[in-house]
N, C-alpha and C positions, 0 to 999 in steps of 0.2 A: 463686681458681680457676685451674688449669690452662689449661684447654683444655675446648671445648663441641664435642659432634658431632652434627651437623643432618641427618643422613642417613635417619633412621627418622622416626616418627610423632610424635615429640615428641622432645624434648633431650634429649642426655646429658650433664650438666654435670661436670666431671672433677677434683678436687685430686689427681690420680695422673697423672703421666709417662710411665709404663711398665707401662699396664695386660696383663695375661696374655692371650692369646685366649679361651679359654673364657670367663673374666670377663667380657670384652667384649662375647662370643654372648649373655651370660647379660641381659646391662645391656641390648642391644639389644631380647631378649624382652622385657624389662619395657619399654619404648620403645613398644614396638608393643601390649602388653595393651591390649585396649579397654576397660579402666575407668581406667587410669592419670591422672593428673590433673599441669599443668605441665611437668613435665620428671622426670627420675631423675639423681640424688645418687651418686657416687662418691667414698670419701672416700679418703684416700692408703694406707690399708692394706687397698686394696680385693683379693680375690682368690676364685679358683672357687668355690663350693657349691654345693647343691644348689636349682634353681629358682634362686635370687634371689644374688649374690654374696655372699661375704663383707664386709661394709664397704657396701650399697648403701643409697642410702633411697627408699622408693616411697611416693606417697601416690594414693590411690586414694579414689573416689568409688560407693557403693552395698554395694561388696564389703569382704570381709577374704580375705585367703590366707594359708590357714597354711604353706604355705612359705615366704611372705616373711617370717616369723619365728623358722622353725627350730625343732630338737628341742631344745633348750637354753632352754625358752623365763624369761626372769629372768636369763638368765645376765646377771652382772655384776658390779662392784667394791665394793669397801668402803676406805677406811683410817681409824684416827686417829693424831693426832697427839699423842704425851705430853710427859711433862714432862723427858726424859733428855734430856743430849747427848751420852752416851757409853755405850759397854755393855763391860769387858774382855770378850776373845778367849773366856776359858776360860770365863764366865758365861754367852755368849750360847750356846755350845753346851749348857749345862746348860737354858737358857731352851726351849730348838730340842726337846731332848729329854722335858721336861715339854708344852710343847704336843702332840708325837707321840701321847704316854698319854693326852691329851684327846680329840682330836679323829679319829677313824677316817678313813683317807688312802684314793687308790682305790679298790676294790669293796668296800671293808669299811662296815659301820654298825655301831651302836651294839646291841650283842645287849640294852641294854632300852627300853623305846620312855619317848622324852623326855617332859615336862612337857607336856599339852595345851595349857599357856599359851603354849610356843615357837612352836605351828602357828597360823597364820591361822584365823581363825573361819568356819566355813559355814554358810552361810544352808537350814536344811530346808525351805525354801519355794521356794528357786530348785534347778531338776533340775542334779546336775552327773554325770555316770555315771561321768566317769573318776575325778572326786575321790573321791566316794564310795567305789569299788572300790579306788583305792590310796589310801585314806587310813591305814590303818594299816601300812604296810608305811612311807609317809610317816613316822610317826612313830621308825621308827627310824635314818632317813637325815636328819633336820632336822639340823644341825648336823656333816655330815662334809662332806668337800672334794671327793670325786671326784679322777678322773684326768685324763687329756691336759695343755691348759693351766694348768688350776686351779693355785692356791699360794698359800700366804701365807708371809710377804716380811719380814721387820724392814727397814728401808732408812733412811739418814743424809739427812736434808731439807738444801736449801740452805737454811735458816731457822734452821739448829742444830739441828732438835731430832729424836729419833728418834720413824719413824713406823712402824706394823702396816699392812700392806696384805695384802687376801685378795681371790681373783679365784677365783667355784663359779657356779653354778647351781642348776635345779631338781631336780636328779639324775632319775631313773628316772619321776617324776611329772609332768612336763616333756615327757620323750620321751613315756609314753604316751600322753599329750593329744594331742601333736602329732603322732602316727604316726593316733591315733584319726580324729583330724578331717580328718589326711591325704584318708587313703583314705575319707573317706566324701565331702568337696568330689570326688575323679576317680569315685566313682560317679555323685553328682547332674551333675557335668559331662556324662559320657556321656551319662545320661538325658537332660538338655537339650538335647544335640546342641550343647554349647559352640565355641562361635570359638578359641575355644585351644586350637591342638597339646598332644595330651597329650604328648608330649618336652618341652614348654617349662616342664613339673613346676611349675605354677600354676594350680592347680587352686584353685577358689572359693567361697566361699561369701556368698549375700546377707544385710546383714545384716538386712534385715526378714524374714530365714524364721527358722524355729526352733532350726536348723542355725546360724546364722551367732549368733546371739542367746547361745546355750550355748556356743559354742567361745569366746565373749568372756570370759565368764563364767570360765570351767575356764582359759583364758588367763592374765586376770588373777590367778585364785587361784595360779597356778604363779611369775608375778612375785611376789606377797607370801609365798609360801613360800620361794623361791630368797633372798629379803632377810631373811626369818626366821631363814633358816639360817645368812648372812653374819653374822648379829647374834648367834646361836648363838657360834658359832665366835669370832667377836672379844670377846664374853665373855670366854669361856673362857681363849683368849690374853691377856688382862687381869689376871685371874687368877692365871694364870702370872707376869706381870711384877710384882703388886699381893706376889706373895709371897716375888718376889726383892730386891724395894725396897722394901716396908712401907710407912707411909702418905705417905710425902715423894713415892711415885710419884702423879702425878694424868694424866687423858688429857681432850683435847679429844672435844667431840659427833662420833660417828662420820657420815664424808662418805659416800653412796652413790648408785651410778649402775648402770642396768640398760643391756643394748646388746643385746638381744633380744626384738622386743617389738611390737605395732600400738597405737597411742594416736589418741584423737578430736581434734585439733586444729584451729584455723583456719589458712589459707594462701592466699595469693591471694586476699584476701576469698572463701572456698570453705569450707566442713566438711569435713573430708575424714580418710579413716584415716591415719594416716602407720605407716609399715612399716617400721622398723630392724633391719636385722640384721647384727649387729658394727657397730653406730653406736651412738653417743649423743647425748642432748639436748645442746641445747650454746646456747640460748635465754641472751637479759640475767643472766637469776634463779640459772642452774644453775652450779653449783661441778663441778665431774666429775673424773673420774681418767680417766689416758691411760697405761695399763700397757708399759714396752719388755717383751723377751722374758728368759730365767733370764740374768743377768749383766748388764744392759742399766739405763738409767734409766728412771723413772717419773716423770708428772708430775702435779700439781694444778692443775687448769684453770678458767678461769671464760668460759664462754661469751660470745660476740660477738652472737648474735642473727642470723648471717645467713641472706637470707629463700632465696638462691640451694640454701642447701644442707638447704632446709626446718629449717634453725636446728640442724642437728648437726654431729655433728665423730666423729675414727677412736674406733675400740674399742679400740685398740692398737696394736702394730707392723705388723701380717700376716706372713703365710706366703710364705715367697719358693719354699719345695719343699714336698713332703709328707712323713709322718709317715715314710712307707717310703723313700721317695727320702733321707732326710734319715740314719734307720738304718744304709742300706746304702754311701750317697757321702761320711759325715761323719769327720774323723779324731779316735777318740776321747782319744789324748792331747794335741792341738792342742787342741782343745775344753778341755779341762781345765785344760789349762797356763792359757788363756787367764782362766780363772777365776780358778783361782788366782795367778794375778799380781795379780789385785786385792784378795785378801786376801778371797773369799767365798767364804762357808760356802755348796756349792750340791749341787744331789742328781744330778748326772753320775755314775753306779758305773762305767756298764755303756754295750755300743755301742747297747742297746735302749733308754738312756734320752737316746739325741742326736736322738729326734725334737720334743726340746724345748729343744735347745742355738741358742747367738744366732745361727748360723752358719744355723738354717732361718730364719728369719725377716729381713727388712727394718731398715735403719738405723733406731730410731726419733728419732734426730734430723734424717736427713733428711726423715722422715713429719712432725715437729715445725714443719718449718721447709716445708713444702707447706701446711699449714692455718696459716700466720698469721694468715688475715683470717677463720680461724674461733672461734681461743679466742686467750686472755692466759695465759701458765703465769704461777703464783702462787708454786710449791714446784719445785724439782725436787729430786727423791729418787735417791738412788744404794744401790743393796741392797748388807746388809752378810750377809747370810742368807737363805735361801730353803728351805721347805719343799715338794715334790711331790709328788702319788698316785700 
């Protein structure tokens, strides 16, 4: 840990040196929410969003907030690890080009709606309104990547061996849960005459009402869709390499970790929700992936357990600007050059597409080296390819 700050209602424990203001506004609101529990978690690629930081962890006692989990709700990693240690130049763009025909990038889906087997199963006994109503449009998005950060990554491990890495969400199924339950926690708030500034966009929900009970529920089903779809996809890219290497290619059990998300855990000898968003577990048991940004390295991580940061660790690098900021101030042949000097294959065309270049985002090895006392890197991976939405 960094640094702790004692000024509000409860702690803010901090692995980040250089957190933003707003982040800070934001970390303090959760500081002072009257259900919070312990203290509130900053991990090193902590930065603005909406309600609750990017990178923050909150554990709360009675409630759930679905802002503290975000409209991405699942979002999170995948990799495995195969049997190559090598891929020529001219193959892996043949590879790069065969995934593209699989998998729908961006706003696109799949014009026929996948296998029922890929979607999570629903239970008709428990009410979900938002599953129900996007479950079939669900089924033609199980299996595409979306846009902003998403990607998947071929990347050379410090272990020899070449790995798949894919970083999606819950696409559109995701958001609508979480816009739904939005606004229906800042209505029941009103009605209660809640303690919580509505600007502090923490709006609540208990979970013994019926309200808080279903948004668990529609919650959860959007993490096991968002990993369905990972699992879709890394298929698929398997596929892809099973057909360029025949059977001598074999792959390790795909690793997966979600960074979006409220779970029931113990902490402080307490029960309590814990609320990650852009965090991950990072507990004894957990293996995780720590994604850098397009050009940057990746790592494979195994959790430390510790209890200060209710036992998680970053989602990735962070944002050091924004999407727009980053468009308009970026140089797009410095960005480029800079890729290509490494010899990656990356999806830079255009100046609209450098609000995804490393130059917005934070060192991730100085983020690496702020959570040592959080995880052990086990792999590091250096991308040799990257695919975007």
């Amino acid at each position: 840990m960094v640094r702790e700050l004692k000024t509000e209602k409860l702690p803010i424990k901090m692995w980040i040196d250089d957190v933003e203001a707003g982040a800070l506004e934001q970390a303090k609101n959760l500081a002072n929410f009257p259900y919070a529990v312990s203290h509130i978690s900053l991990m090193p690629d902590c930065h603005k969003g909406f309600g609750m930081p990017i990178g923050g962890v909150m554990a709360t006692r009675d409630v759930i907030v679905p802002n503290a989990v975000g409209v991405d709700i699942g979002c999170g990693m995948c990799a495995v690890q195969t049997s190559l240690t090598e891929i020529p130049g001219k193959q892996l763009k043949s590879i790069l080009n065969d995934i593209r025909s699989r998998i729908p990038l961006g706003f696109k889906h799949h014009k026929k709606s996948q296998d029922p087997s890929r979607m999570p199963p629903v239970d008709e006994n428990e009410p979900m309104p938002v599953v129900n109503r996007e479950y079939r449009s669900a089924m033609h998005q199980v299996g595409t990547l979306g846009g902003g950060n998403h990607f998947i990554e071929v990347q050379k491990g410090s272990d020899g061996r070449i790995w798949i890495m894919i970083h999606s969400g819950s696409r559109n199924i995701g958001k609508q849960v979480a816009d739904y339950y939005n606004k229906m926690a800042i209505k029941l708030n009103q009605k209660w005459n809640s303690p919580v500034p509505k600007s502090h966009q923490l709006a609540y929900l208990p979970l013994d009402s019926n309200e808080g009970r279903q948004y668990i529920r529609e919650m959860n089903y959007c993490v096991d869709f968002a990993l369905a779809s990972r699992r879709l996809m890394m298929d698929r890219s398997l596929e892809v390499f099973e057909n360029h290497f025949g059977e001598a290619f074999k792959s390790a059990p795909m690793i997966n970790i979600a960074h979006n998300y409220a779970a029931f855990e113990n902490h402080f000898g307490q029960d309590v929700v814990v609320h990650r968003k852009g965090a991950t577990k990072a507990d004894r048991d957990t293996v995780g992936i720590i994604p850098g940004s397009q050009g940057a390295n990746s790592y494979i991580v195994k959790g430390k357990g510790n209890k200060d940061s209710f036992e998680s660790c970053s989602h990735g690098a962070g944002r050091t600007m924004g999407r727009k900021q980053a468009i308009r101030s970026l140089d797009l042949q410095e960005e480029t050059r800079k890729l290509n000097e490494k010899g990656i294959l990356h999806a830079i065309r255009s100046q609209r597409d450098l609000d995804e270049a490393s130059s917005a985002y934070k060192d991730i090895t100085k983020v690496m080296e702020l959570q040592q006392d959080l995880v052990d890197i086990l792999v590091e991976l250096e991308p040799m390819a990257v695919i975007k939405g």
